[in-house]
N, C-alpha and C positions, 0 to 999 in steps of 0.2 A: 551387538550394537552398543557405543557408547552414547555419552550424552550429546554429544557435538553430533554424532551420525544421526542421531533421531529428532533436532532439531532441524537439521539439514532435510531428513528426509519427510518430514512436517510441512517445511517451508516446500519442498519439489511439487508433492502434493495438490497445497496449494496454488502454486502457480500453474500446476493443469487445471487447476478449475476455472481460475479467473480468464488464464489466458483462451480458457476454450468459450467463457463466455463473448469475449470481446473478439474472438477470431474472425465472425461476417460482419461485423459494426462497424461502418462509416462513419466518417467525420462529424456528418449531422446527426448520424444516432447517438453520439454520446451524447448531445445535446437533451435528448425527452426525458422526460421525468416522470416515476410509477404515478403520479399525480400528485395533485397543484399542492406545493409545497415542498415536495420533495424533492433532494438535491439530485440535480443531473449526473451520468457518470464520467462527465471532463472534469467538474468540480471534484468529483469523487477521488479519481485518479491522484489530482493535485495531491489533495490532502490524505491519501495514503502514501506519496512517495514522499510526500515533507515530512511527515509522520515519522516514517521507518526510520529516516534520514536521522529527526531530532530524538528519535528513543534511544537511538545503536548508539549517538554522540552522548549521550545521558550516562551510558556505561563504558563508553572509552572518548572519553573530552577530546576534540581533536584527530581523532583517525580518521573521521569522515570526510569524503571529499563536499566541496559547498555546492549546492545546486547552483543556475542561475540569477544572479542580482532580480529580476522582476518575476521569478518563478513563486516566491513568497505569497508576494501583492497579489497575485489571480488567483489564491486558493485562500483567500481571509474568509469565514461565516458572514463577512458581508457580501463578497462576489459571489456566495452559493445561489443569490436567486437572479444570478446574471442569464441571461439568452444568447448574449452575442457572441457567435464563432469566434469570433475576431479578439473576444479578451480572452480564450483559452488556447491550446496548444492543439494539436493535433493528433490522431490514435498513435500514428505511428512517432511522433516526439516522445509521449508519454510511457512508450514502451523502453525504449530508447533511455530516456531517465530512471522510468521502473528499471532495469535490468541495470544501468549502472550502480543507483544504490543498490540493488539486491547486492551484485558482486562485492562491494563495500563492505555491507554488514555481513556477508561471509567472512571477508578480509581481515574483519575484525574480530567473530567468532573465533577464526582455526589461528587466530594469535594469544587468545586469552588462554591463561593456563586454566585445567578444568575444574580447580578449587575455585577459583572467581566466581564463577559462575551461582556459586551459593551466598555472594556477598550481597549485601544488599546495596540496596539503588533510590535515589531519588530524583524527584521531580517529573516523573512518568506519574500512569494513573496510578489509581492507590492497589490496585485488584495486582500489579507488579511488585513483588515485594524482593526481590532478588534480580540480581544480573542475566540469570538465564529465563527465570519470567518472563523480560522485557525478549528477549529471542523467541520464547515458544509464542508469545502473545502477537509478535509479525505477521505470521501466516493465518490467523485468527481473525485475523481484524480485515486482513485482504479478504478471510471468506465470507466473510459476515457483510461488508458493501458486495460480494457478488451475489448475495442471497437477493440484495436488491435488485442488482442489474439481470437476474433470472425474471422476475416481475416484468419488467421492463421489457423486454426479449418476447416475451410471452403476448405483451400488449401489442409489438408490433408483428405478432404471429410469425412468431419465429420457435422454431418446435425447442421441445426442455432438450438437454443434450445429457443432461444427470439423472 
């Protein structure tokens, strides 16, 4: 396995986790929150798909495709302590989005040659100190808000699936 195969297979990983979290959750369920404070998982969703979006673009400027013009605005640290349906997206748009960036920052992965990858990078958090950090750091960061939405899950008595 090279490096490109074990990032990929990091990221697949991940994606059985989060997506087996969100597989029986409804529209309203992304809405609850582990408790009063804590960001709901439509917020949540947002700001890992804009995430990914602006990390991948951080190490190849430009090869990302743009999300939507208003997809920005409903995922700012000021909308996290929003309630209303109605300023977030729905499970199944968000999957929809999740999986086109995912494809993207593949896109962008299996173009970079594999010396790249040890270059370094800025403007991501500082714990990325290289172009493939900011890859292995994707699926990480997806697991780490399902660690939440496991809480959450759990609240609405809905059995662990991990």
């Amino acid at each position: 396995m090279d490096t490109k195969q074990a990032i990929r297979s990091s990221l697949t990983q991940s994606d059985f986790v989060w997506n087996g979290y969100l597989s029986d959750l409804s529209d309203k369920d992304l809405l609850v929150r582990a408790c009063p404070g804590a960001n709901h998982i439509a917020w949540q969703l947002g700001h890992l798909i804009q995430s990914e979006r602006h990390l991948v673009d951080k190490v190849a400027p430009g090869k990302m495709d743009e999300l939507p013009a208003d997809f920005k605005p409903r995922h700012t640290k000021e909308m996290a302590g929003a309630d209303d349906a109605g300023k977030f997206l729905t499970k199944d748009e968000y999957l929809r989005h999740a999986k086109q960036v995912r494809a993207n920052a593949l896109r962008v992965l299996d173009g970079l040659p594999i010396d790249e990858l040890s270059q370094p990078v800025t403007g991501v958090p500082p714990f990325c100190k290289t172009k493939g950090d900011v890859f292995m750091f994707l699926g990480s960061h997806w697991l780490m808000h399902a660690g939440q939405w496991a809480i959450i899950r759990r609240s609405m008595g809905k059995p662990p699936l991990f």
